[in-house]
C-alpha positions in Angstrom: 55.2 161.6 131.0 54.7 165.1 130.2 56.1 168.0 128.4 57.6 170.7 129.7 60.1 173.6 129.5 63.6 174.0 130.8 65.6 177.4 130.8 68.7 177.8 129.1 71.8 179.6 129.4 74.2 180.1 126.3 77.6 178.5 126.9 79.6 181.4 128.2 83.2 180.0 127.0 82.0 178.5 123.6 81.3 181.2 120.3 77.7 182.4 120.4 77.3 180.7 117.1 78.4 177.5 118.3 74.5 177.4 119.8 75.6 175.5 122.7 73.3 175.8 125.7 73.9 174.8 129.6 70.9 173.2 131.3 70.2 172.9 134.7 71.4 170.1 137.4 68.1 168.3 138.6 70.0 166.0 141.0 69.0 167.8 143.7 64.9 167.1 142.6 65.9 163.4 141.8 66.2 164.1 137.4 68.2 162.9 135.0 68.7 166.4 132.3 70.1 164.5 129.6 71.4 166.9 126.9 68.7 169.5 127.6 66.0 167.8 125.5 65.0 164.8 128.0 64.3 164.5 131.9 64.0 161.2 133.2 63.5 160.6 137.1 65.6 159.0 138.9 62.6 156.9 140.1 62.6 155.5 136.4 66.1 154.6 136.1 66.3 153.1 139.5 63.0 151.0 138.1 64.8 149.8 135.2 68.1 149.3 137.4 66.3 147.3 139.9 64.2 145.3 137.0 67.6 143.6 135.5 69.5 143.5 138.6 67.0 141.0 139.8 66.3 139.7 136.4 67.7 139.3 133.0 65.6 142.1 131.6 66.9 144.0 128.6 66.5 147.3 127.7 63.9 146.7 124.6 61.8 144.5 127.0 61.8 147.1 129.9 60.7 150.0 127.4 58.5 148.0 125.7 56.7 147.6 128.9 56.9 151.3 129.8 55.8 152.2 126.2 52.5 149.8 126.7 51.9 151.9 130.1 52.6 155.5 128.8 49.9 154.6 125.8 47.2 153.9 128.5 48.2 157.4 130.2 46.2 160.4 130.1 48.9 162.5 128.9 49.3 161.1 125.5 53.5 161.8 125.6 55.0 158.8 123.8 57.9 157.1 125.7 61.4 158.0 124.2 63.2 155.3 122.2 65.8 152.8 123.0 68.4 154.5 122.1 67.5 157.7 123.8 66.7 155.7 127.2 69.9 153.6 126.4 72.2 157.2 126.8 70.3 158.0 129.7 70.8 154.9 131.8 74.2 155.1 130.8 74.3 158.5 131.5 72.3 158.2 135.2 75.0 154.3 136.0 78.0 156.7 135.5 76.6 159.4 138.1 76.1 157.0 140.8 77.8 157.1 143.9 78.8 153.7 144.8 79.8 154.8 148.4 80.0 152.4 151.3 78.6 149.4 149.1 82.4 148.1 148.7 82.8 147.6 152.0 83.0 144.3 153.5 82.4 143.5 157.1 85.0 141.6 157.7 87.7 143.1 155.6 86.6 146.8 155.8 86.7 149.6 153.0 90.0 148.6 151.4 89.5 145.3 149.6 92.0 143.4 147.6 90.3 142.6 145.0 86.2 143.5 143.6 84.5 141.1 141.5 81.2 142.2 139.6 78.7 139.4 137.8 79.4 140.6 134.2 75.9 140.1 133.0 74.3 142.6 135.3 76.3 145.5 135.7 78.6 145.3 132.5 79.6 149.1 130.2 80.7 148.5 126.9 83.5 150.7 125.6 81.5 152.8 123.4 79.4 153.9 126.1 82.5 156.3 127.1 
């Protein structure tokens, strides 16, 4: 981890007092700008993604385990919280592109039905 700067526009359609800012759109460098204070790669995500998806690995476990490895980093940037990494996986799920991986090879794109395993890939109502 490290610390860095972002620039800032003001929000053109909201009242300057409103201090509201608009960020830029990292996707194209593989970032996560969530809320113009924290950048998370998508490397990260996809780490904790692929950790539970093969795994039941919760999210305190998962940044405990990142917390332990940013300590023993030169950089000396504490990890964020769980709530703060929380919003961004949320944040980075919802963005992803499911694509072609609804397809079936015998059925092709247009399926019936779709039935996900609950446990791994499950959004609670308050995370929208």
């Amino acid at each position: 981890a490290q610390k860095t700067k972002i620039q800032l526009i003001q929000c053109t359609v909201c009242p300057p007092l409103a201090g509201h800012y608009i960020g830029p759109d990292c996707r194209s460098i593989e970032v996560l700008n969530l809320n113009n204070r924290y950048l998370f790669t998508h490397e990260l995500l996809e780490h904790y993604t692929s950790a539970f998806s093969t795994s039941p690995t919760p999210f305190v476990a998962f940044i405990q385990n990142i917390t332990r490895a940013y300590k023993n980093s030169l950089e000396g940037v504490p990890f964020v919280s769980d709530k703060i990494f929380h919003s961004a996986w949320f944040s980075y799920a919802d963005l992803l592109s499911w694509g072609n991986d609804l397809t079936c090879q015998h059925c092709g794109p247009t399926l019936d039905e779709v039935i996900f395993d609950g446990v791994s890939i499950s959004f609670s109502r308050k995370q929208f």
